[in-house]
Backbone as CSV, one residue per row, in Angstrom:
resi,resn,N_x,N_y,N_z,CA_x,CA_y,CA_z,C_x,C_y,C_z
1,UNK,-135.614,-13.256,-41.329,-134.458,-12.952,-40.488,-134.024,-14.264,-39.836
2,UNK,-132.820,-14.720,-40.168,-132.327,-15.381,-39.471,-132.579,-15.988,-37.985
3,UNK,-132.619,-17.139,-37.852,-132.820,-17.179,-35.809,-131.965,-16.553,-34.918
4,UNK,-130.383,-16.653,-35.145,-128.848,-16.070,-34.444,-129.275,-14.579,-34.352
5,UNK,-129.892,-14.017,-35.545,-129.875,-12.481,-35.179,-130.929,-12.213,-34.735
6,UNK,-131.929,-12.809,-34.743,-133.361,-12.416,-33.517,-133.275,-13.001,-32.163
7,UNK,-132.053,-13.832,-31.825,-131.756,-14.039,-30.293,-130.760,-12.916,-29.826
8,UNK,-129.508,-12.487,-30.625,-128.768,-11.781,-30.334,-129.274,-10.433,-29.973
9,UNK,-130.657,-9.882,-30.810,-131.233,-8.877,-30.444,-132.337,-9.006,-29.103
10,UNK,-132.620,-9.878,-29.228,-133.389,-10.392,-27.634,-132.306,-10.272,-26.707
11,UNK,-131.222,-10.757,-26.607,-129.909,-10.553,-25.791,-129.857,-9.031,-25.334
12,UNK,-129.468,-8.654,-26.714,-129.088,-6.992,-26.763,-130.142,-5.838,-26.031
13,UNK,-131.548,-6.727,-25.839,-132.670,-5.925,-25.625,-133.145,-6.439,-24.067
14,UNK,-132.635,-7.290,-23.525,-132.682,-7.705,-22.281,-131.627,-7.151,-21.421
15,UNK,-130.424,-6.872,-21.868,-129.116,-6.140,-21.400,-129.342,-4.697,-21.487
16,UNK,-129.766,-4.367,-22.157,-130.271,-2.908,-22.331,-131.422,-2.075,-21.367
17,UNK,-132.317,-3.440,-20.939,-133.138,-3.080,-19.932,-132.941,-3.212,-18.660
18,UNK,-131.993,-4.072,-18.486,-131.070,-4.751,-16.922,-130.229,-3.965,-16.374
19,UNK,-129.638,-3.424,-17.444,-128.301,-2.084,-17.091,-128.930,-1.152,-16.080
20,UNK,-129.493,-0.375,-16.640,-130.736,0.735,-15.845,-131.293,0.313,-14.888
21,UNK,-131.779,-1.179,-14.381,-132.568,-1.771,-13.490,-131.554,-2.002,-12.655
22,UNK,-130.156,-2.358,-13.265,-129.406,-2.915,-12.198,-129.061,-1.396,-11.133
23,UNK,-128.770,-0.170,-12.146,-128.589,0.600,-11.888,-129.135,1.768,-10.651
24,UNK,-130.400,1.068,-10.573,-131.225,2.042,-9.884,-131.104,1.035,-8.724
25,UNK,-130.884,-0.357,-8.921,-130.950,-0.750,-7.486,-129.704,-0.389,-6.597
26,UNK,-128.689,-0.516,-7.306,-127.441,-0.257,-6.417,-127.825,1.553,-6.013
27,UNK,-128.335,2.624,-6.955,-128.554,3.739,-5.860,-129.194,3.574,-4.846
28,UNK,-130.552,3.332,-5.126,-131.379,2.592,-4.050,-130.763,1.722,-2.545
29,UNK,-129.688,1.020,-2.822,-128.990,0.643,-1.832,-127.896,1.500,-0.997
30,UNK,-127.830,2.183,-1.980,-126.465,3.451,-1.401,-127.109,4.391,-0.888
31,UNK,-128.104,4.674,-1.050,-129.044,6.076,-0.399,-129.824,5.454,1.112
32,UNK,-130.002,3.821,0.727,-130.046,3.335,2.141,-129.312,3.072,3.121
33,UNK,-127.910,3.364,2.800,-126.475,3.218,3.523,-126.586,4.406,4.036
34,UNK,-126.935,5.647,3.334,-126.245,6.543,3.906,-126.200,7.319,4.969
35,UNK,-127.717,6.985,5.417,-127.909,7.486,7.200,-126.685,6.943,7.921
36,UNK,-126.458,5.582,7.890,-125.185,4.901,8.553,-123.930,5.547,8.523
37,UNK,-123.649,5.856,6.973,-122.499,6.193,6.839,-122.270,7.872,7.045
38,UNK,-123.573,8.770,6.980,-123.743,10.060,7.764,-123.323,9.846,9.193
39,UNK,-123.851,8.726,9.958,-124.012,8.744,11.418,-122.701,8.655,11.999
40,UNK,-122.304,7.524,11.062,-120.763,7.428,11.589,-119.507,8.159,11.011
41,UNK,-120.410,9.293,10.430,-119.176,10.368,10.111,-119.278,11.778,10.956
42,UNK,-120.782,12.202,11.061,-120.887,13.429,11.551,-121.255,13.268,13.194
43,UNK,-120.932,11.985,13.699,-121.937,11.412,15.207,-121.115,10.177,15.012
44,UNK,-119.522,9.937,15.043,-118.713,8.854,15.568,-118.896,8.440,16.852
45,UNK,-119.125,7.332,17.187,-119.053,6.575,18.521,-117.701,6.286,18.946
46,UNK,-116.465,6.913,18.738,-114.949,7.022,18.708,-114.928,6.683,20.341
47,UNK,-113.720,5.673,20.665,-113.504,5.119,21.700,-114.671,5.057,23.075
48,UNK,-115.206,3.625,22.090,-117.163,3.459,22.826,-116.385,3.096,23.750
49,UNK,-115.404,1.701,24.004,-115.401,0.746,24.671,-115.139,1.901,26.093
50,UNK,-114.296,2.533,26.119,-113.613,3.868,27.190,-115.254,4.493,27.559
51,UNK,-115.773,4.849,26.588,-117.196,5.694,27.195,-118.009,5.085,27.895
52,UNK,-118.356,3.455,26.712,-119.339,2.407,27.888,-118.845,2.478,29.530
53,UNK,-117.080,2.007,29.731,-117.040,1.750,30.790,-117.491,2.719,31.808
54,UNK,-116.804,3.856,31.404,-117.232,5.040,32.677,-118.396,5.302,32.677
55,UNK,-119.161,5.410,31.336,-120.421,5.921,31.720,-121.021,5.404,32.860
56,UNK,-120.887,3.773,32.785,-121.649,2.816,33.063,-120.520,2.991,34.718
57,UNK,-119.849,2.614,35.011,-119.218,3.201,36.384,-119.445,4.394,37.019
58,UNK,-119.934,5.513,36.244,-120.228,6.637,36.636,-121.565,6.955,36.741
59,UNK,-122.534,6.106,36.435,-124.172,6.347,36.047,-123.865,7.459,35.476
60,UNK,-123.532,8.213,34.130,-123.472,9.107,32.976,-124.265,8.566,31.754
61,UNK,-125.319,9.374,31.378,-125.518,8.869,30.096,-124.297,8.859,28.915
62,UNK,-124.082,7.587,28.435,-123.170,7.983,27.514,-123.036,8.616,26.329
63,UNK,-124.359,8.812,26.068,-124.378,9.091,24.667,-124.408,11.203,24.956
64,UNK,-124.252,11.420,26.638,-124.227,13.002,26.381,-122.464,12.976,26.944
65,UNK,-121.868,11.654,27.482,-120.468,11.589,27.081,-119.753,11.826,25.594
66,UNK,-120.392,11.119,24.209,-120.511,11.468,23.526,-120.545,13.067,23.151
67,UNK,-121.628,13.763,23.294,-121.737,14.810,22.650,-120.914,15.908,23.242
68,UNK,-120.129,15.543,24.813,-119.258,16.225,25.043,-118.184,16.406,24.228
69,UNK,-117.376,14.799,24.039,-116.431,14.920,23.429,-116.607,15.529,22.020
70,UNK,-117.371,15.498,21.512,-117.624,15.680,20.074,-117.391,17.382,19.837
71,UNK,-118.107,17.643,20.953,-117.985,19.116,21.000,-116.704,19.716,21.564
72,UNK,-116.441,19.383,22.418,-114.790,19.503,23.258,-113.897,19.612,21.939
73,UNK,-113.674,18.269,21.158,-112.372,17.917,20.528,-112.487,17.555,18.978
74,UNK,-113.983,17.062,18.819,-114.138,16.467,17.812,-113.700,15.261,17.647
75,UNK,-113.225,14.402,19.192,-112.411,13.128,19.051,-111.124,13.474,18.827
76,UNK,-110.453,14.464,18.998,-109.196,14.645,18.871,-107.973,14.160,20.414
77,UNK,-107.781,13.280,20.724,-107.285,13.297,21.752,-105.987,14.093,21.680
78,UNK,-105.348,14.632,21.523,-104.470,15.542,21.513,-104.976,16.818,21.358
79,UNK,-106.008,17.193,20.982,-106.550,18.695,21.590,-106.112,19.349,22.789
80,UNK,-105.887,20.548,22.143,-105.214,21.731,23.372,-106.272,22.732,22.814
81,UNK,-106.885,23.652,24.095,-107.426,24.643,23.746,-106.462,25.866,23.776
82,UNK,-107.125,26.934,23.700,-106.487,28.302,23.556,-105.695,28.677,25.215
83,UNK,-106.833,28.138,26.072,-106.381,28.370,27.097,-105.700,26.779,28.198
84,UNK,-105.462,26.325,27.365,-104.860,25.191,27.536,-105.641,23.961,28.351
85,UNK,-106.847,23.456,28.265,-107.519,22.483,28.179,-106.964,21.407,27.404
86,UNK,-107.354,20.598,27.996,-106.509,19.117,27.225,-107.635,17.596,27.278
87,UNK,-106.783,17.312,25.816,-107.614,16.054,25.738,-109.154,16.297,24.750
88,UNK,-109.887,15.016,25.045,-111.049,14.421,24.624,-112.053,15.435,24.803
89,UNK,-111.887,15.404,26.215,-113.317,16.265,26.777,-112.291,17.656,27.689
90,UNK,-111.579,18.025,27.002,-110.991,19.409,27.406,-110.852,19.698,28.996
91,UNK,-110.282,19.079,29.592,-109.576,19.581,31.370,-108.705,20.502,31.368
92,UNK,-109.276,21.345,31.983,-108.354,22.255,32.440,-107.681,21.668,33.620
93,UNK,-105.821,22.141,34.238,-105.568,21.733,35.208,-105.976,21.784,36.340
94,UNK,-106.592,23.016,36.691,-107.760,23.026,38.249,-108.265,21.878,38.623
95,UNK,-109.158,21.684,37.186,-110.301,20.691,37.216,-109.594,19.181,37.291
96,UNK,-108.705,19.319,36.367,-108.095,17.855,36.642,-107.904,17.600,38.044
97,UNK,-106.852,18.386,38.838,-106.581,18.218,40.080,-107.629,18.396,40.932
98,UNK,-108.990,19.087,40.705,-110.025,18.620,41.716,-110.627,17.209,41.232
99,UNK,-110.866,16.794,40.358,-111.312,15.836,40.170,-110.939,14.536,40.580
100,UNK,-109.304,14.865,40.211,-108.793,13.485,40.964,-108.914,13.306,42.709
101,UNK,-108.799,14.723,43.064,-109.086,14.861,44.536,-110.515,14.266,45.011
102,UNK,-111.532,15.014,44.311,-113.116,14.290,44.609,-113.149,12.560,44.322
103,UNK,-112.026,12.090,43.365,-112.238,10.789,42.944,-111.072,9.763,44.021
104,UNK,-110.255,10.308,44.709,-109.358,9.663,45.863,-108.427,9.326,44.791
105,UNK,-108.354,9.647,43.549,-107.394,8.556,42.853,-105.582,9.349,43.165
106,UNK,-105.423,7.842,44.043,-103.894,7.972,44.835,-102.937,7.262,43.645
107,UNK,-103.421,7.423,41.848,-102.398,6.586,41.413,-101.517,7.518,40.530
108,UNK,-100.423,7.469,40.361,-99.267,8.864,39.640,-99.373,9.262,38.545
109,UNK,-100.418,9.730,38.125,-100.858,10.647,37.098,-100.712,12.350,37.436
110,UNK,-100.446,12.781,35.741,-100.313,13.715,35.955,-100.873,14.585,34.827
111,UNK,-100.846,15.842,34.960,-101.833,16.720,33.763,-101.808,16.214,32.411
112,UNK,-100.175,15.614,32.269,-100.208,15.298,30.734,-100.666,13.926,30.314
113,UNK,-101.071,13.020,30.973,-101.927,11.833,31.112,-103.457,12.214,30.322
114,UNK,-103.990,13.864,30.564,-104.945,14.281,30.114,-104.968,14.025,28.731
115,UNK,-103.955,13.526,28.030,-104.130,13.390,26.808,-104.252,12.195,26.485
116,UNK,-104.239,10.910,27.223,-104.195,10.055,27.690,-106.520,9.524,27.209
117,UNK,-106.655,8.789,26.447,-107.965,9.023,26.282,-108.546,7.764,26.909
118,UNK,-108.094,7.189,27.939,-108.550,6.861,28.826,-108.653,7.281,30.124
119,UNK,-107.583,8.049,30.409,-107.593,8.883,31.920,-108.696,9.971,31.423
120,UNK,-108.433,10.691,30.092,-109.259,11.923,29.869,-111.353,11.559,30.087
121,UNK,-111.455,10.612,29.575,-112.617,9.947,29.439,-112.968,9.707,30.947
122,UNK,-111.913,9.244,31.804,-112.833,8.735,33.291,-113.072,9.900,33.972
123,UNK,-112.039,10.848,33.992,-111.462,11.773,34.740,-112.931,12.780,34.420
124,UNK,-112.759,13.217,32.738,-114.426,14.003,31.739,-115.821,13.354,32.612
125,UNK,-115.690,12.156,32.561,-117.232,11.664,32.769,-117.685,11.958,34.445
126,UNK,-116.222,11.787,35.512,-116.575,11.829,36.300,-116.952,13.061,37.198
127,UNK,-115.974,14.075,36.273,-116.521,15.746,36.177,-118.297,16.078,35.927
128,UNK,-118.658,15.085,34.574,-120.147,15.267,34.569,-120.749,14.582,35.511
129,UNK,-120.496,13.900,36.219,-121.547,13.419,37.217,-121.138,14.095,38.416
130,UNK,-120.095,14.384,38.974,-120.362,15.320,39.859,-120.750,16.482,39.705
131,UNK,-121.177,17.384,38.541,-122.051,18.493,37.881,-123.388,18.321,37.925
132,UNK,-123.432,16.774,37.530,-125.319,16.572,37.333,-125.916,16.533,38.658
133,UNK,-124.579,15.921,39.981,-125.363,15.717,41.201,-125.631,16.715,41.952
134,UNK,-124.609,17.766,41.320,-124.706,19.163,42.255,-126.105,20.200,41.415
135,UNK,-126.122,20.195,40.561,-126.951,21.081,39.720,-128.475,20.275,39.536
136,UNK,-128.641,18.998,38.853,-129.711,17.786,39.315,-130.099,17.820,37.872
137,UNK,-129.829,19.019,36.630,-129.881,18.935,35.334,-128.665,19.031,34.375
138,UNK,-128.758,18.462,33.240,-127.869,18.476,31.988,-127.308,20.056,31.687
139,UNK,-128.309,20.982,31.562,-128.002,22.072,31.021,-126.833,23.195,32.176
140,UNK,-127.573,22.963,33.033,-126.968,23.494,34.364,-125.684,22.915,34.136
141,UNK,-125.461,21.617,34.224,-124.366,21.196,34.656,-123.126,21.753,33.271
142,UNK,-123.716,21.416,32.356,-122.751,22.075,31.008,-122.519,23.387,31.152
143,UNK,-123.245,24.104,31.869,-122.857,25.568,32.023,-121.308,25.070,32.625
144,UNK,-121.453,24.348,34.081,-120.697,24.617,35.060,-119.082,23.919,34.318
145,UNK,-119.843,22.910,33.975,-118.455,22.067,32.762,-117.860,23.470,31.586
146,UNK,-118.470,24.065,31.389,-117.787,25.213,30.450,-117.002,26.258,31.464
147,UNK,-118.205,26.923,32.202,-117.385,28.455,32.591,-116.936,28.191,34.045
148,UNK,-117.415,27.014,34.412,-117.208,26.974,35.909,-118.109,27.028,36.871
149,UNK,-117.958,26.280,38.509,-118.692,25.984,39.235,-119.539,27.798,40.036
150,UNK,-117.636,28.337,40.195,-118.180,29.779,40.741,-119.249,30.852,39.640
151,UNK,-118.698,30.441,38.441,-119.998,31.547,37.718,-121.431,31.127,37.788
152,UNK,-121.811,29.923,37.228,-122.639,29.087,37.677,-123.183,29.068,39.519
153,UNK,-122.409,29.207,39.985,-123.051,29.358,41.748,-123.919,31.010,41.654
154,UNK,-123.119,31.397,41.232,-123.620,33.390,41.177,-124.641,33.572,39.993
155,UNK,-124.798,32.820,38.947,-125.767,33.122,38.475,-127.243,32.490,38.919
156,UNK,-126.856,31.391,39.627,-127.802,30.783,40.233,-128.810,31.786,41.432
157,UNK,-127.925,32.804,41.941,-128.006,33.094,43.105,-128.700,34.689,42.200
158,UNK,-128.815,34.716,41.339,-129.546,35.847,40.681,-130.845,35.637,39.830
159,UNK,-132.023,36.105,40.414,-133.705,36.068,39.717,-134.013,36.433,38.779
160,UNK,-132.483,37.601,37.828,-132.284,37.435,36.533,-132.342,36.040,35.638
161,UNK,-131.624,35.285,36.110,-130.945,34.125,35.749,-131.621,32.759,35.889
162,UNK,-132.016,32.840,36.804,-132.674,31.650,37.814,-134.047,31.914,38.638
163,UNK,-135.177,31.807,38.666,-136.261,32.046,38.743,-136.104,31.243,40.516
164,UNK,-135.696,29.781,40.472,-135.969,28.783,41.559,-134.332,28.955,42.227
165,UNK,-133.482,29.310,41.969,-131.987,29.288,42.563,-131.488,27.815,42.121
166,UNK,-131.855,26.947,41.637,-131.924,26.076,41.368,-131.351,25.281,39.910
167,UNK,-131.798,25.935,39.085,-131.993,25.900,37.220,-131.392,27.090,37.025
168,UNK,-130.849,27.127,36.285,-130.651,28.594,35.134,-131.680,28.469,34.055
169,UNK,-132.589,29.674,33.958,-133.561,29.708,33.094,-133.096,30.632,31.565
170,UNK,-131.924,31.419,32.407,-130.885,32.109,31.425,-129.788,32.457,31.547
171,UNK,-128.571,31.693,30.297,-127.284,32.240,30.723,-127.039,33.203,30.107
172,UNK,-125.930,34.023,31.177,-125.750,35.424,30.422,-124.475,35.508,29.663
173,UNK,-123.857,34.263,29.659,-122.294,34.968,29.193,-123.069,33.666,27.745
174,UNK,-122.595,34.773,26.492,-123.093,34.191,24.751,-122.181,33.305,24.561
175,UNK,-120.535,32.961,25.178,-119.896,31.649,24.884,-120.336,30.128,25.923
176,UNK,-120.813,30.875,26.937,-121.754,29.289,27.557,-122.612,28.944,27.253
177,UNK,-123.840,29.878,27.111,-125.217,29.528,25.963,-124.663,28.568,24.618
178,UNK,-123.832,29.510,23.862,-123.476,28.794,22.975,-123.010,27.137,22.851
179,UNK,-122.072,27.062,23.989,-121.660,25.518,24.632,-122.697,25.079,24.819
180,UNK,-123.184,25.141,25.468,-124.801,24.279,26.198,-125.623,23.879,24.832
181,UNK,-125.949,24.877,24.270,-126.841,24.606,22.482,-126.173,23.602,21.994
182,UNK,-124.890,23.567,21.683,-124.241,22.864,20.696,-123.943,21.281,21.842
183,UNK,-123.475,21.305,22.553,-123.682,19.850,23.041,-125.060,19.314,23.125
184,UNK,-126.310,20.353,23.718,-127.185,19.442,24.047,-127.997,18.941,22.309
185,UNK,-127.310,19.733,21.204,-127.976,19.859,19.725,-127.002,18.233,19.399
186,UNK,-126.101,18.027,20.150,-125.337,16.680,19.287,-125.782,15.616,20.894
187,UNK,-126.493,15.967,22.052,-126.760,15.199,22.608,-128.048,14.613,22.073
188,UNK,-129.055,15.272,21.124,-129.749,14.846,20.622,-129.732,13.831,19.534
189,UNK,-128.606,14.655,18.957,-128.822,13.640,17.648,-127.863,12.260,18.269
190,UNK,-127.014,12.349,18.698,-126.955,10.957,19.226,-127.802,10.267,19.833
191,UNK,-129.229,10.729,20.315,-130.038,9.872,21.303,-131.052,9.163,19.988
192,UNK,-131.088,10.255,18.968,-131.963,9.984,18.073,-131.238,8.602,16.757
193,UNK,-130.147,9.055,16.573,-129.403,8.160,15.716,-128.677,6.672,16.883
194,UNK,-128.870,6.578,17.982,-128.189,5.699,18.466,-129.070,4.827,19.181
């Protein structure tokens, strides 16, 4: 046999084994991407720079700023709820207007600013920290961020509910339980992925 055709088949037989090798490395590399590219699809860090600041102005963990919004809007800043909540992290107008009241802010904003995902974000975070300071836990306070301060005061005030007056050991209404699960289930996985 010729020399040209016993190199060309050495060629042919080195390319033949490289293909497949090359092959498995690039999966190998893509299956190592993909926690990343899971994380930053199902657990977006969507307008950090807005979350760092307040969190960090508000002593809020950010990453359960995070799992608010996530749950609120999905990052939708133009979210409207059914009952007309607005924004990132869903304000209702009450809440807006107490909030700005608890926060002194004397500057001319107004409900529709809530869509606004920087007012919504300071205005959201600073709602959770005045929840965490009144209640002293996460779960408590997401009750009160969902159904409100008065249901939350009255269930507190029941040994059904609350063992210490203190904690809710159980909520009774199945759409606040439900809220509370699902934020504190994406407050996790952000603590875990971030």
């Amino acid at each position: 046999m010729p020399e040209t055709v016993r190199r060309r088949r050495r060629r042919k037989k080195r390319k033949s084994v490289l293909l497949p090798l090359v092959l498995v490395i690039a999966i190998v590399g893509g299956v190592s991407k993909l926690p990343d590219i899971s994380r930053k699809y199902f657990y977006p860090e969507k307008y950090f720079m807005l979350v760092e600041k307040y969190s960090g102005k508000y002593d809020v963990d950010r990453n359960l700023v995070f799992a608010v919004i996530k749950t609120e809007s999905n990052f939708d800043p133009n979210a409207r709820s059914d009952v007309g909540a607005r924004g990132l992290m869903q304000l209702m107008e009450d809440t807006y207007e107490w909030v700005g009241y608890r926060m002194e802010d004397n500057r001319e904003l107004t409900y529709d600013n809530m869509y606004d995902p920087e007012y919504n974000i300071e205005y959201g975070t600073y709602l959770l920290r005045l929840l965490y300071e009144e209640y002293g836990d996460n779960e408590t306070a997401l009750a009160a961020y969902h159904t409100g301060r008065g249901n939350v005061n009255k269930w507190l005030e029941d040994k059904n509910f609350s063992a210490d007056g203190v904690k809710l050991d159980t909520i009774p209404s199945a759409a606040t339980e439900h809220y509370v699960s699902k934020v504190m289930k994406a407050y996790d996985a952000y603590n875990n992925l971030y």
